[in-house]
C-alpha positions as CSV (number, residue, x, y, z in Angstrom):
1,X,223.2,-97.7,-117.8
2,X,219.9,-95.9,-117.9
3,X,218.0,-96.9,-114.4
4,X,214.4,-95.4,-115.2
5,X,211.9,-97.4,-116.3
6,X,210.4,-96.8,-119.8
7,X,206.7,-97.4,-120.4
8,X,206.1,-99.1,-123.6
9,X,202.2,-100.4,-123.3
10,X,199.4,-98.5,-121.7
11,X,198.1,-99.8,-118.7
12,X,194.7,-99.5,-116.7
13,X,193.4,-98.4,-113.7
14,X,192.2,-100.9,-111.5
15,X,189.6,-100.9,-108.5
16,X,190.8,-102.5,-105.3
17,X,189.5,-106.0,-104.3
18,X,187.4,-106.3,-100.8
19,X,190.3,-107.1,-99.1
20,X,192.7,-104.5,-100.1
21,X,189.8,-102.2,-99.1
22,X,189.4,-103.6,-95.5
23,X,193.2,-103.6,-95.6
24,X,192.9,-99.8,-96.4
25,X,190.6,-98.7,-94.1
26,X,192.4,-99.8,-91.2
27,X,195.8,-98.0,-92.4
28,X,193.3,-95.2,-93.1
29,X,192.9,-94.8,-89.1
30,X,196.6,-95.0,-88.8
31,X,198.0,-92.1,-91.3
32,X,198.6,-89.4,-89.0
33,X,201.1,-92.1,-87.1
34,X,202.3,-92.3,-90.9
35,X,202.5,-88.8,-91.6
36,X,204.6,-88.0,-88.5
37,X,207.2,-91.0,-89.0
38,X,207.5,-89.6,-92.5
39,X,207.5,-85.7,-91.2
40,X,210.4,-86.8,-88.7
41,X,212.8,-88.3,-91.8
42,X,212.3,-85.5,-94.4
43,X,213.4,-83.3,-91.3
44,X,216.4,-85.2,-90.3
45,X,217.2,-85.8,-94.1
46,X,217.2,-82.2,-94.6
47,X,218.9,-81.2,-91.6
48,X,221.7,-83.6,-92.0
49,X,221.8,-83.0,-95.8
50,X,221.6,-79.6,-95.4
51,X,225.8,-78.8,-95.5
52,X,225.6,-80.8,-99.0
53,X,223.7,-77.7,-99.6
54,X,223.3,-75.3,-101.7
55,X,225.3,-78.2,-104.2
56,X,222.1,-80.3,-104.0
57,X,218.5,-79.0,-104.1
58,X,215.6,-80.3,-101.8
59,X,211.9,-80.0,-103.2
60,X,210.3,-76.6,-101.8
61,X,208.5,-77.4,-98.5
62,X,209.4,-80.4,-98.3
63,X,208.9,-80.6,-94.7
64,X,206.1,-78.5,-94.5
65,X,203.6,-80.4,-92.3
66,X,201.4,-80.1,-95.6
67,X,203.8,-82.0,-97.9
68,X,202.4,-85.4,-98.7
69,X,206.0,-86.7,-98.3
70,X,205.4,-89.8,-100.7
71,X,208.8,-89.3,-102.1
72,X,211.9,-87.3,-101.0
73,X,213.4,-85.8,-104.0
74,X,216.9,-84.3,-104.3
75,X,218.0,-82.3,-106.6
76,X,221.8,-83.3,-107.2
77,X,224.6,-80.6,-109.1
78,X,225.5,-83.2,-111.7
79,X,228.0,-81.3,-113.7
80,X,230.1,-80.4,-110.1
81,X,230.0,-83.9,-109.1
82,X,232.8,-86.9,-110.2
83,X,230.3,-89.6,-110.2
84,X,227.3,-89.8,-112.3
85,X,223.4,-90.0,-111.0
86,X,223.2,-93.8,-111.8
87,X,226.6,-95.0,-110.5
88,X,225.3,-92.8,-106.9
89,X,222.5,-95.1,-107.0
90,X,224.2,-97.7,-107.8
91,X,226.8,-97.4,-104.9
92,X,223.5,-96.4,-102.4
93,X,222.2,-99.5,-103.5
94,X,225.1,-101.7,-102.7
95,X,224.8,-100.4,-99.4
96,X,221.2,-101.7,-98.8
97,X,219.6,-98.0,-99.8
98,X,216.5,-97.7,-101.8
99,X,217.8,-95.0,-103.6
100,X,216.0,-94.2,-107.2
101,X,214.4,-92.3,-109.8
102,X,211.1,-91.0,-110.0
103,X,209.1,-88.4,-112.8
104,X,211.0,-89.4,-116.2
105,X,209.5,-87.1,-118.7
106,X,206.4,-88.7,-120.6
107,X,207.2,-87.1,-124.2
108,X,210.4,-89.0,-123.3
109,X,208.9,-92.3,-123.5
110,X,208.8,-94.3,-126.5
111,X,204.9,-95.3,-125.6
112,X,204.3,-91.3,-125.6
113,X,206.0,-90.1,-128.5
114,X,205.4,-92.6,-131.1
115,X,207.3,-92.6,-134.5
116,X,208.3,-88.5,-134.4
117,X,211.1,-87.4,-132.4
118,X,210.4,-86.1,-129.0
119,X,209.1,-82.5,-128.6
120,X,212.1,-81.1,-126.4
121,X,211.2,-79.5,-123.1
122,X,214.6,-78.4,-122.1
123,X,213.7,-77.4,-118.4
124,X,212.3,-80.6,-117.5
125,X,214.8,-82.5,-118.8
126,X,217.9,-81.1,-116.8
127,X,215.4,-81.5,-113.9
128,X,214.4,-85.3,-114.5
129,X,218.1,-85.8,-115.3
130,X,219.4,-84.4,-111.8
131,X,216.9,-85.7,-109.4
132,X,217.5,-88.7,-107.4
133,X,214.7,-90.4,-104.7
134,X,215.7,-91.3,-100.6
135,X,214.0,-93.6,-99.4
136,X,210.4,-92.7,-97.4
137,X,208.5,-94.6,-95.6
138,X,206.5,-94.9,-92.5
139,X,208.0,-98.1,-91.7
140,X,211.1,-96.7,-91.5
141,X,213.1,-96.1,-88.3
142,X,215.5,-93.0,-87.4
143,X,218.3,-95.4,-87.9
144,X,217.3,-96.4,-91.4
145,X,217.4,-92.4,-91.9
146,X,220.8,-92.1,-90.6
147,X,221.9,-95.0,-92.4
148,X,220.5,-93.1,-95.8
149,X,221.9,-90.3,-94.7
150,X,225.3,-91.5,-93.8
151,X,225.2,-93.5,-97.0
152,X,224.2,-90.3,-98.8
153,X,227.6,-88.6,-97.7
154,X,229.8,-91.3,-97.9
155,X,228.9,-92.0,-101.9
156,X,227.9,-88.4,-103.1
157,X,230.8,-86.6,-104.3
């Protein structure tokens, strides 16, 4: 079961409407609230994660105060592990996690590659192939963290 998303139709960029644009302003006056809530999880992911380690990989920085912290990638060992990337999401989902995956290659994609065979980029492959998203968000609350976290442990293997 492949879980990424395959583009097949090019799509457009889009301006925001009035609204959305009020909408944004507002949350504009409230991002460094954002950024700390977000700051606080990558840290406590990493620090709690950190005895999975060096088996799984975090993104470099990633709780540098200058990390955007949009997503929270980890880089997971694949071939020491019993269970496969998608069945690991699978099993975070089932427990209410918003685990996923994020960056599949574009010369991957059927839109981008047309009727040849892919080029083959060998590095980013084994990359795309091993990474896995936690859930971020600045709506999130240290529980949620600790119930990714716990959810995390309890399923990777």
């Amino acid at each position: 079961m492949l879980l990424s998303s395959q583009l097949t139709e090019l799509g457009y960029k889009m301006n925001y409407t009035d609204l959305q644009a009020c909408i944004g302003r507002v949350q504009l006056r409230r991002q460094p609230e954002f950024a700390r809530v977000r700051h606080d999880i990558a840290k406590s992911y990493r620090v709690h994660l950190a005895e999975l380690a060096p088996r799984i990989r975090f993104q470099h920085d990633c709780t540098s105060d200058r990390h955007a912290l949009h997503l929270f990638v980890v880089v997971l060992p694949l071939d020491e592990m019993s269970v496969g990337r998608e069945k690991l999401i699978l099993a975070l989902r089932a427990r209410n996690i918003g685990a996923t995956i994020h960056y599949q290659p574009l010369h991957t994609m059927p839109l981008y590659r047309g009727q040849a065979e892919p080029d083959r980029l060998p590095a980013t492959e084994e990359l795309a192939r091993c990474c896995v998203t936690l859930p971020i968000s600045a709506s999130m609350t240290a529980a949620d963290a600790e119930d990714v976290i716990e959810g995390f442990k309890a399923e990777y293997r």
